[in-house]
Every structure is written in structure tokens, then in C-alpha cells.
ZAMARGU-4260 file (C-alpha; in steps of 0.2 Angstrom, whole numbers, plus 5000, padded with zeros to 4 digits):
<rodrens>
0) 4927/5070/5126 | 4937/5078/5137 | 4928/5088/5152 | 4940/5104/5155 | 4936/5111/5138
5) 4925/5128/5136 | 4919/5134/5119 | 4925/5149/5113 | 4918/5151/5096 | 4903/5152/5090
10) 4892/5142/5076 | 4891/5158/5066 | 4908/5158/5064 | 4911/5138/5062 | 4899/5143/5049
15) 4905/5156/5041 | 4921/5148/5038 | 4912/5135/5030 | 4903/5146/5019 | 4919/5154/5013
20) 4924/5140/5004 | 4908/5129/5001 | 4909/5121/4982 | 4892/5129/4976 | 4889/5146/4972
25) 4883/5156/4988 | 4866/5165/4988 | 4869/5186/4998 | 4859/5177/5012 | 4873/5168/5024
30) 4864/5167/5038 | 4871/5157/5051 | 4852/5148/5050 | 4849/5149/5034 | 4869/5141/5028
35) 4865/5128/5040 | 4849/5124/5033 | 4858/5124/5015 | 4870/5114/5022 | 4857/5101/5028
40) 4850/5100/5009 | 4866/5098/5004 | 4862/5080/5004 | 4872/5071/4992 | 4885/5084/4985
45) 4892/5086/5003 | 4907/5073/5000 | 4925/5079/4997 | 4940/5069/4996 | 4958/5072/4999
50) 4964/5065/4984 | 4952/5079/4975 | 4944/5094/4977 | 4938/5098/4994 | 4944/5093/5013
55) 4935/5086/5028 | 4928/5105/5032 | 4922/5107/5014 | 4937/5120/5010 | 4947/5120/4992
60) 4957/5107/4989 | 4971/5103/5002 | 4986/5092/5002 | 4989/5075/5012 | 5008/5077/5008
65) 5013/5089/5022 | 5030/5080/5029 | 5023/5075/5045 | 5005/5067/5038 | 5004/5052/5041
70) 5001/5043/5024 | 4988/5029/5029 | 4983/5035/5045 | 4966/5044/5045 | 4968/5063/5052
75) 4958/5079/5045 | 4961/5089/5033 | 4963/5103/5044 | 4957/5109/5060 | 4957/5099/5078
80) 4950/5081/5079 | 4951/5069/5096 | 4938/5055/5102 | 4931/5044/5088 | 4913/5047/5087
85) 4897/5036/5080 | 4907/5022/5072 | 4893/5012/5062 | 4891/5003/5046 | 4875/5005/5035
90) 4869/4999/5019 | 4865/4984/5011 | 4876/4967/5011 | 4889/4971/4997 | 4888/4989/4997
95) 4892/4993/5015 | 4897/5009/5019 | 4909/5012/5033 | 4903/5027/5044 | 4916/5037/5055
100) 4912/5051/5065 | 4923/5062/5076 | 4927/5078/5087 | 4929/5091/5076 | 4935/5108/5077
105) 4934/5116/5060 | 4940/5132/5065 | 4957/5130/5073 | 4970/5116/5078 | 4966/5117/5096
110) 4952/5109/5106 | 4936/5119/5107 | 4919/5122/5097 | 4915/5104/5097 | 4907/5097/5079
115) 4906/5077/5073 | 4918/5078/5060 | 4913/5064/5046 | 4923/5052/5035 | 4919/5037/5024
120) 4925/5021/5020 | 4919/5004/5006 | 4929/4993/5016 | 4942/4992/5031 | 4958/4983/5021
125) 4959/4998/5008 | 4963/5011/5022 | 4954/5025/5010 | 4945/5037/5019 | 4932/5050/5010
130) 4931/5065/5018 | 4914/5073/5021 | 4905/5092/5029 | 4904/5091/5048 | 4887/5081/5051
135) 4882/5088/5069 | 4886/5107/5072 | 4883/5115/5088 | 4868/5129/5086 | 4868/5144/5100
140) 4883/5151/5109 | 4892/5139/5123 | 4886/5123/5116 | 4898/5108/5111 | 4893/5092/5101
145) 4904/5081/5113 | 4907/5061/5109 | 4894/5049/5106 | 4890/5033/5096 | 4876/5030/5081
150) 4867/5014/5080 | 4855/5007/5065 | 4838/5006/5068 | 4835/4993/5055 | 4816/4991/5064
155) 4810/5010/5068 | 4811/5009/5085 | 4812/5026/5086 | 4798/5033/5075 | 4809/5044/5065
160) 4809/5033/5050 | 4798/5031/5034 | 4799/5017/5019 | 4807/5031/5011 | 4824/5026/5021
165) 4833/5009/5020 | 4831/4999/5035 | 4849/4997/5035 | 4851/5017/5032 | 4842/5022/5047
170) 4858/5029/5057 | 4853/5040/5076 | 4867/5046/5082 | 4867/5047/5102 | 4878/5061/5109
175) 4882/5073/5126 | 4877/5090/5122 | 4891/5100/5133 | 4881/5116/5140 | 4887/5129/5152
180) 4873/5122/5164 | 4875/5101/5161 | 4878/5090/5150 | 4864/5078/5144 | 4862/5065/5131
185) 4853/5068/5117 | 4850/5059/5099 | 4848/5066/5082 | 4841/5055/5064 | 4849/5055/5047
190) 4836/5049/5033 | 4849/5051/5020 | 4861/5038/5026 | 4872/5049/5038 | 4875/5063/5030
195) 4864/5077/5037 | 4854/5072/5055 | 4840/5079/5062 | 4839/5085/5080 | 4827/5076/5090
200) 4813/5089/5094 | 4812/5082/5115 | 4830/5081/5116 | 4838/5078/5129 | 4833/5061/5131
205) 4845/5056/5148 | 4850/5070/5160 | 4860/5068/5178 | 4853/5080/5191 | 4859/5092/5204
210) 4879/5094/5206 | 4883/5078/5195 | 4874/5086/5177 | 4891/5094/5173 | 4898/5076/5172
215) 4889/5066/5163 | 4896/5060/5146 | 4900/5049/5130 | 4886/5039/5130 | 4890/5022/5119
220) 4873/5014/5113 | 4872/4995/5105 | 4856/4986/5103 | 4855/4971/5117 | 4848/4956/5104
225) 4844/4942/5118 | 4835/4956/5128 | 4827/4965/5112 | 4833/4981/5120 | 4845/4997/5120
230) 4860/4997/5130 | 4869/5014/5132 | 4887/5013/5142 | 4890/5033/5147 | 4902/5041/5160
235) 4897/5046/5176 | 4913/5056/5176 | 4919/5061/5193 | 4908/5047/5202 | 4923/5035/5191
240) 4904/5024/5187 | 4900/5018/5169 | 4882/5019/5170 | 4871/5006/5160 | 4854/5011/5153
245) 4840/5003/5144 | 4827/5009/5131 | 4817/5000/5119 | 4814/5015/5108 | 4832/5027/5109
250) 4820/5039/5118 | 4816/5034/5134 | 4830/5028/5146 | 4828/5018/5162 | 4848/5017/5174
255) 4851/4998/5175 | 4866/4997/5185 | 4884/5006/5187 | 4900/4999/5186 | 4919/5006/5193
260) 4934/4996/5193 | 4953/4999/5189 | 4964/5016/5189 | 4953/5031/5192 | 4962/5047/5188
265) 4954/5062/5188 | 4939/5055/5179 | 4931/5042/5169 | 4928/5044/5149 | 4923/5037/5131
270) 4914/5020/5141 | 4913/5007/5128 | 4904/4989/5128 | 4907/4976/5117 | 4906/4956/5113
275) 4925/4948/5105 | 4928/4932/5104 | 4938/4922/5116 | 4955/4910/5107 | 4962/4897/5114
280) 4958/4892/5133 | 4942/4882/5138 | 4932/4895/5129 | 4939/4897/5112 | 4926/4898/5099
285) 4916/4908/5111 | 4910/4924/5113 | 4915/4938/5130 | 4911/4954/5134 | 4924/4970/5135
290) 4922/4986/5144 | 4932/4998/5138 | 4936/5017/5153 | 4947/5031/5146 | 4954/5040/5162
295) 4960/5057/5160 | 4970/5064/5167 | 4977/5053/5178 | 4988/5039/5168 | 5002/5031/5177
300) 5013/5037/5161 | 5004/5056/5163 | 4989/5062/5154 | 4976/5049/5146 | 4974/5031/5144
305) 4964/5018/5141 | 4960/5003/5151 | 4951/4984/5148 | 4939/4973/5160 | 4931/4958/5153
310) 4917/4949/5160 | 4900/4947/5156 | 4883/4957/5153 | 4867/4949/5157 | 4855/4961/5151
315) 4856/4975/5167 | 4873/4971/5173 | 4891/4971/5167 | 4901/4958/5178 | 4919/4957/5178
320) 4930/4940/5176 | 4943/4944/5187 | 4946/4960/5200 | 4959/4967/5187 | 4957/4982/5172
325) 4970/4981/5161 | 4979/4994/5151 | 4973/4993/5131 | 4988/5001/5123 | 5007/5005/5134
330) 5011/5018/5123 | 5005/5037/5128 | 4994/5039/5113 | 4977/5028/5111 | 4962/5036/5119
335) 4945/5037/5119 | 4946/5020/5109 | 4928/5016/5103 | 4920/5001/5091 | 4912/4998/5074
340) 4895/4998/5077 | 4884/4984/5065 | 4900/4974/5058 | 4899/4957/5052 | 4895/4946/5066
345) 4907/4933/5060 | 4921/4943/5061 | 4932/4953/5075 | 4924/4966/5083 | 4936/4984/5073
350) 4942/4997/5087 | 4950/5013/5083 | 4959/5025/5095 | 4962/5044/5094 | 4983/5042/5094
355) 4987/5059/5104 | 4987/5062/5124 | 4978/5078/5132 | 4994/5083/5139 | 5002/5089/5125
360) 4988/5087/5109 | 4985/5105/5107 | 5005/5109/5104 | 5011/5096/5092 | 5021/5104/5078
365) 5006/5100/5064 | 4998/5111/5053 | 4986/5114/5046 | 4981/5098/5057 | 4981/5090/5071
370) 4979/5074/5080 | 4976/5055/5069 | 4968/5041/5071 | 4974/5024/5077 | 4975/5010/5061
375) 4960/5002/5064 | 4961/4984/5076 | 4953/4969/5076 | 4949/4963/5092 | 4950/4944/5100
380) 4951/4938/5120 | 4966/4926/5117 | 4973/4916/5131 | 4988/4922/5136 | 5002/4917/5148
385) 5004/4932/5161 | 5018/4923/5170 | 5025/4903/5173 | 5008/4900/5182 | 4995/4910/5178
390) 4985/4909/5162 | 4971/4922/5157 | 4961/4929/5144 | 4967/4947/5137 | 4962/4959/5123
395) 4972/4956/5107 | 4974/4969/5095 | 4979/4968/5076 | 4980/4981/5062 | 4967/4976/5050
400) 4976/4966/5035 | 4986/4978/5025 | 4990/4968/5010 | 4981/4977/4998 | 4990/4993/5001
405) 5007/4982/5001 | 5018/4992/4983 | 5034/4982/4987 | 5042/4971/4997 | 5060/4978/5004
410) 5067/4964/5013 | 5064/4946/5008 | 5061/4937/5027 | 5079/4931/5028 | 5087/4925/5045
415) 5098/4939/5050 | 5116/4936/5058 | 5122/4944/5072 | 5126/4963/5072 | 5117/4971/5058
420) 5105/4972/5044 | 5099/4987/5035 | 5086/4992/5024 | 5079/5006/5015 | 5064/5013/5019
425) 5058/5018/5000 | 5040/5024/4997 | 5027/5037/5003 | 5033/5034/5021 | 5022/5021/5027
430) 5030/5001/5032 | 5023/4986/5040 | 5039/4977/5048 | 5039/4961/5057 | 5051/4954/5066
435) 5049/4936/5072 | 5063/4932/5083 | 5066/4912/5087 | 5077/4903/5098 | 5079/4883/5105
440) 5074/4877/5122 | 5093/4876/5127 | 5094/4895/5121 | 5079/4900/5132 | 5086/4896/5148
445) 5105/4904/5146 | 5097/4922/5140 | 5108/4934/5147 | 5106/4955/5147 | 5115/4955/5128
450) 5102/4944/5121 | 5093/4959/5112 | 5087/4962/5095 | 5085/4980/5091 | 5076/4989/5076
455) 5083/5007/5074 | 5071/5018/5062 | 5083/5032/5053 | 5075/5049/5049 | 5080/5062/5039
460) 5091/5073/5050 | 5107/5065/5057 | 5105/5056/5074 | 5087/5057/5071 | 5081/5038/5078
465) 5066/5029/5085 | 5073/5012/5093 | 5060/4998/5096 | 5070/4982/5106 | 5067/4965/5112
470) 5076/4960/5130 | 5076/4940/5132 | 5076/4931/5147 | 5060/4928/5161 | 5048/4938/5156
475) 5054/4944/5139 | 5054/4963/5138 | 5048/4975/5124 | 5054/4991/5123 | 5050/5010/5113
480) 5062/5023/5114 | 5058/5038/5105 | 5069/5050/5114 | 5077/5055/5098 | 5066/5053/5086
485) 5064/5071/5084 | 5074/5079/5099 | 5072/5098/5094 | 5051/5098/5097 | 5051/5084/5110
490) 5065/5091/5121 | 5053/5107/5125 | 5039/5098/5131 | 5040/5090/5147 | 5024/5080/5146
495) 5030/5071/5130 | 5037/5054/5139 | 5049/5048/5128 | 5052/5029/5134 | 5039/5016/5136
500) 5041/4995/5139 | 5031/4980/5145 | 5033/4961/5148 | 5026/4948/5136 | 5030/4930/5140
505) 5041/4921/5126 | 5028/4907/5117 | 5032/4890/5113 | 5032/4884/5096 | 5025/4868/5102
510) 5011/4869/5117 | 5010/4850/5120 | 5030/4849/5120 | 5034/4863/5129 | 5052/4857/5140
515) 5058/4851/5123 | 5049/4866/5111 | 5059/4881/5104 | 5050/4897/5107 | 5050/4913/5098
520) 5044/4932/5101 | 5035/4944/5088 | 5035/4962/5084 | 5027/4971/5072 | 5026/4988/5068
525) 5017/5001/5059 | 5026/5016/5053 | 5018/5032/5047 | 5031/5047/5046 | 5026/5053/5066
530) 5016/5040/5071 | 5021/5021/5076 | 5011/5008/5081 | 5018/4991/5089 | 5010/4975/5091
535) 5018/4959/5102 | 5016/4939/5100 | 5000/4944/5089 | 4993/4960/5097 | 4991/4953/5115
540) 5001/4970/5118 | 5002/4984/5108 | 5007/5003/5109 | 5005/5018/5098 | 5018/5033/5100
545) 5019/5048/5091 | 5037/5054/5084 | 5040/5072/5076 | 5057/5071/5065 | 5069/5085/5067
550) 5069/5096/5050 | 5050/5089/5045 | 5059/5072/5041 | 5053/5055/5038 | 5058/5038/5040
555) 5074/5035/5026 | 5081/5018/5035 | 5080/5004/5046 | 5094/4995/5055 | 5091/4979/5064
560) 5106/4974/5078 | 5104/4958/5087 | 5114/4954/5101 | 5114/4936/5103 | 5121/4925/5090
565) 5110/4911/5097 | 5094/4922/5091 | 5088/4919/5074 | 5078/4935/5065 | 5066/4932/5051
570) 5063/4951/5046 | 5050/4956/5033 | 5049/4976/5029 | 5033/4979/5016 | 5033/4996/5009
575) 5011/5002/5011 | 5006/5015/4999 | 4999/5032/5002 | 4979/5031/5004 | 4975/5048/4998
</rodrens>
């Protein structure tokens, strides 16, 4: 959570506003205490859906078919979200249910008076969210329920649990209590499977001291297996230190060790630590250690970022692999990314991101919304060629398989010929589209500045265009270009960077052939009306970048250009349909 906010509103009226609409007839005493207290036993009645009656805030029945909503996408009803917040799955094998928690401001579109917003899922691959009542409200005047994590206490650990709870429903939710005075970590227990929580009577359970306690955030808790412990990753702000912590019971903390590396900014935010598995290399099959640092503000494009290490924990200390932090996404909106907590082991670690930038997330031209969420990514450390000679592990990032929500398929995969190829973009506004660009050895080595292949997505309004592009040659360049997707908002705002690019080295087809192997180059790309997200040779780069179309349009077309004859295309457009 972002350090320069300061509440302004008060839980009385977040409650009030609440109360206004709430879907049960309302006693004559709406006290703020006594509504939050109904709200509390409003235990199993408090879900509302987008696709029927209610909305994330528990107001009447809303609409996910504003022009600019994305359509698979997860955003709120209405009101301001930003960081991802106690990402967790509960529930028994089979029925699984997929809990994700947010900043929340149910009052207005702008940041401030600081709630966990709370949505629901059965599975990652339907892309159906559920939403649900805010689950931690802020109680006295100047108080903010900043970002956190929640964990599963399967064991009781804490002491907050009975039989009468599931082991694999007992959900505490650790989160920064943002005061005037300090900010401090404190927990809080849901015994109806995350829902409604409890505040922990001794809170706070972590504090800073002295001129530090201001900065002191974001605290990201996993249980420690080998070491039968708590682990808790949270940001010593504007010390740039990710401080590790240890407790065996959630309540008492003891400081292990602190970490710092990479671009420092203003400050450090969001800290996450998490175990992916390494492919390819001399430790494929195996499994590494990331550490996730949002900076803000302070990114080399403007405003916030996110940024890698990989290394290794050994129960007190985080130790890089290499000198370097890396950047997670190269577009200029994926912050405060943060993992699924209790996820099958067997599979990729899920990260989601908040797609916005603090430099321009309280003006975007949504209503009665703003800010979306990232698709949610699976994460692997594949072993990647960062040049001719140097070989090392990166964090890959993938959309979670989005057959299931796949209503057509609108073009058939053919090899385009040069010039150009166009589709149109028919459905609720959401594509996946790859295209896998190939070429011969010979080809490889004549690539000259006109060996480009270019996907131009068409909006409504005339000249209306977001260009994503290939550049061949050593290294091969991707590109985004979203200065006209939308000129009449983007042109006003100066912080809204319009052009982003990176390098990706061109792969071989054959490893163990490679002076006689073709190679080839992939982009894929999620579309969502104003959001795009872009993954490269299988997610060992990606970028998500927000696009507003003039005239509230959409995307209506696609036209692909290739520049080089030699280059062949195999371009695959899928139609996804809307998931509320």
C-alpha cells in the first residue's frame, strides 16, 4: 500500500453507505457499531455476484458492461481498488475455494479509507470471480486497513481456533494497520471460512520504533515447512530493507535478517517470498526462491514497478543468486504483485498484479470503478539466454489456461504472407492472440531494420490503434505502443508513458543443432477492451499496459503487417467470453 495516502473518511460513513443498500431489511438502529456487528453475522448471506444481485460493496445490482470494463479481468464493482491482498486458498481437496482480498475503498474512485475488498473463485481457469462485503473495515477515525497477506493455520498455531472450524478453513489474515502515529502489523481470525474476521485482541503483534514506525508495511506471511516456522516478508520502507521475521504462533515475532538489492526509488513496497520451480538448466525439476520489491515512486519508466531476485532461503536468510533484481513486468502497470497462498504444491506458484501506476490511477476515465487486476500468472524460473554468452535463470510468467472461456476461434493458425492479414475482433471484447513468428538459420543472420511483424488492434473511433511489434536481428526487440490507443484521455496526462520495449533473444528450434536450427519468436497477448497484457518466448518477458479508446470504444479489429517476406506467421486469434 502506498505510504503518501491519508484517510479522509470515516468508517461511519464507509458504513453508512453500506447500510444504504445492504440486501436485508435494516433495523432504526444503524449504528456504525452495531451495523458492523450485523455485518459480522452476516456470515453466509454476505456474497453478491456481478452477474446477479448485489456488487463487491453489497450495493443493488451493478453492470459489468460499462464500455471500458474489462470483461475477464477482475475489477470492483465500484469504488477504488490497488494492491492484492491475502491471496489464499481454503477448503477441502475438491472443493477448494479461491480467496482474494484487496485494497478497497468503497466510498469513492480515489485512494483513501483503506478496506480488504473480498472476491471468490472455485478454480483459476474459469476466470469467475464472486464478489463479496468488505472483510476488514477500518473502526476509529484516521485508521487504514493497508496490504497484507492470510495464511491457513490448518494446525491452530495461533489458539484462535475450535473443532468447530475446518482445519483447512482456519484463514488469519496479517496486515499494516496505517495510523497517524505508525504503522504496525497486526492479525485478525475468520472462523467462517473468510468471510468475517475477528481482530486480534493484543494486536499489534510487530511494531518499528522511533522515527522508522511511520514506514513499516505490507507484511507477506508463508509457513516455513523444513523449519516448522512463520516467515513474514514486510517492508522497511525508506530503509529500502525487506525484513524477515519468525513466529511459531502468528503472534509473537522475532527480526531474522533484512535484505536490500536493486532500484530503490523512493521506497520499498508489497515484499513478497516465494518457492517456483526452475526449467531447463542444471536445476530443472528443482525448486528456487523469489523475492518479489515494489518501488514507488521511483521506476525508471515513472511511478511504480516491480522488481525480481532469485536466490535462496535458509530458514533466517534470503540469499541472492546473482547481484542483479530484475524488472517483473516492462509495461507501467503491474504493482504490488503478490502470490496464492496454499496452492497445489505440484503446480506453478499463481501471481496477480494490481494493472494501474500511482502516477495517474486516481484519474483514469472509469466509473463507477477503477483500477483491475492482472490475469492471474503462473510462475516458473526458466533458463533463459540473456545474450550469445551468458545463460541464467528468470521469472517466466503465463496467463493461467484460458481454454475454457475460449466461444470461437477467429483465425485458423495459417502462415500469413507478407504485408497483411486482418481479423475481426467479434465477441464481448476479450482475445487471446498469439503469434509465433519463425524463420531459417540463413534468415537469422541477414535480418535487417524491415524484418518486422506488427499487430495493429483497431478501436472503435477512427485512428484509434494499439500497435504491438516484433524487430528481428541481435537481440530481437519487442515492442508496445499505445500512443494512440485512445489519444483524447492519454494526451492530457503526462505521466501516462505511451511507448515501452525490451530485448528477448530469438530461440532455437533445435538446442542441440543450433548453427543449423531455425529459430522463432512468440507473442501473446491478452486483450480486454483497456487493458493488454503481453507475454514473450513463453512469459520470460511480459508487460501489462492500460489503453482508454477514444468515444468509450473497444477493440473491433486486428491487422497483422510483416515486413520480411523471409518471416513466416502462424497467427491464432480466440475469442474469451465475458466472465460476469
Amino acid at each position: 500500500m502506498v505510504g503518501r495516502w491519508s484517510p479522509s473518511l470515516l468508517l461511519v460513513s464507509t458504513l453508512a453507505s453500506i447500510a444504504a443498500a445492504l440486501p436485508y431489511e435494516q433495523s432504526s438502529d444503524m449504528s456504525a457499531a452495531n451495523l458492523f456487528l450485523k455485518l459480522r453475522q452476516n456470515n453466509n448471506d454476505n456474497s453478491t455476484s456481478a452477474s446477479g444481485p448485489g456488487s463487491s460493496n453489497g450495493s443493488t445490482p451493478v453492470s459489468y458492461n460499462q464500455p471500458y470494463r474489462p470483461q475477464i479481468h477482475f475489477s470492483p464493482s465500484s469504488g477504488f481498488m490497488n494492491d492484492p491482498n491475502g491471496l489464499v486458498v481454503s477448503g477441502k481437496p475438491g472443493n477448494e475455494t479461491i480467496h482474494m482480498y484487496y485494497q478497497y475503498n468503497p466510498n469513492d474512485t480515489v485512494a483513501g479509507n483503506q478496506h480488504w475488498g473480498h472476491a471468490t473463485s472455485k478454480s483459476f481457469e474459469s476466470y469467475e470471480w464472486k464478489n463479496h462485503l468488505p472483510a476488514i473495515a477500518p473502526e476509529a477515525e484516521g485508521e487504514g486497513i493497508f496490504s497484507g497477506s492470510a495464511v491457513i493455520d490448518s494446525n491452530n498455531t495461533s489458539g484462535f481456533f475450535d473443532n468447530s472450524t475446518e482445519p483447512e478453513d482456519r484463514i488469519v489474515a496479517i496486515y499494516t494497520l496505517n495510523t497517524a502515529d505508525e504503522e504496525s502489523q497486526n492479525i485478525a481470525y475468520s472462523t467462517n471460512g473468510g468471510y468475517n474476521f475477528t481482530k486480534y485482541e493484543n494486536n499489534p503483534v510487530l511494531r518499528d520504533v522511533g522515527k522508522y514506525q511511520k514506514q513499516f508495511r505490507d507484511p507477506k506471511v508463508f509457513w516455513d515447512a523444513p523449519h516448522e516456522q512463520w516467515v513474514m516478508a514486510v517492508a522497511h520502507t525508506q530503509t529500502y530493507e525487506v525484513g524477515f521475521y519468525t513466529s511459531k504462533d502468528l503472534k509473537s515475532w522475532e527480526e531474522a535478517s533484512r535484505f536490500s538489492a536493486g532500484v530503490l526509488g523512493y521506497q520499498y513496497e508489497c515484499p513478497a517470498l516465494f518457492q517456483a520451480p526452475y526449467v531447463g538448466g542444471d536445476k530443472d525439476g528443482q525448486k528456487g526462491w523469489v523475492l518479489l520489491i515494489s518501488i514507488n515512486p521511483g521506476a525508471p519508466l515513472g511511478g511504480s514497478m516491480t522488481e525480481y531476485v532469485i536466490g535462496d532461503w535458509d530458514g533466517k536468510t534470503f540469499t541472492s543468486d546473482d547481484p542483479s533484481a530484475k524488472l517483473a513486468d516492462f509495461g507501467k502497470d503491474w504493482y504490488a504483485a503478490q502470490t496464492w497462498d496454499n496452492t497445489d504444491p505440484s503446480k506453478p506458484p499463481v501471481v496477480i498484479g494490481w494493472a494501474s501506476n500511482w502516477q495517474y490511477t486516481n484519474v483514469v476515465p472509469t466509473s463507477p470503478w477503477r483500477s483491475v487486476f492482472s490475469v492471474p500468472r503462473e510462475v516458473t524460473l526458466q533458463y533463459a539466454a540473456l545474450n550469445p554468452l551468458d545463460s541464467r535463470y528468470v521469472m517466466a510468467q503465463n496467463p493461467i489456461n484460458t481454454s475454457a472461456i475460449v466461444t470461437d476461434s477467429l483465425h485458423d493458425g495459417k502462415t500469413a504472407a507478407k504485408n497483411s492479414t486482418s481479423v475481426d475482433l467479434k465477441g464481448d471484447g476479450a482475445f487471446d492472440i498469439t503469434a509465433n513468428i519463425t524463420m531459417s538459420a540463413a534468415t537469422y543472420g541477414s535480418l535487417a531494420a524491415n524484418s518486422t511483424v506488427d499487430l495493429y488492434v483497431n478501436g472503435t473511433a477512427k485512428g484509434d490503434v494499439l500497435r504491438i511489434g516484433f524487430v528481428g536481428g541481435e537481440p530481437g526487440v519487442v515492442l508496445i505502443d499505445r500512443r494512440f490507443a485512445g489519444k483524447d484521455w492519454a494526451d492530457n496526462d503526462p505521466f501516462f508513458t505511451d511507448r515501452f520495449s525490451t530485448q528477448a533473444q530469438i530461440l532455437y528450434a533445435d538446442d542441440n543443432d543450433k548453427e543449423n536450427s531455425d529459430r522463432y519468436f512468440t507473442m501473446r497477448m491478452i486483450v480486454d477492451r483497456t487493458i493488454t497484457e503481453l507475454f514473450v518466448n513463453d512469459g520470460i518477458a511480459s508487460a501489462a499496459v492500460l489503453h482508454y479508446w477514444d468515444q468509450e470504444g473497444k477493440p473491433t479489429s486486428l491487422e497483422m503487417k510483416v515486413g520480411d517476406d523471409r518471416l513466416k506467421v502462424h497467427l491464432d486469434v480466440q475469442a474469451l467470453k465475458s466472465t460476469w
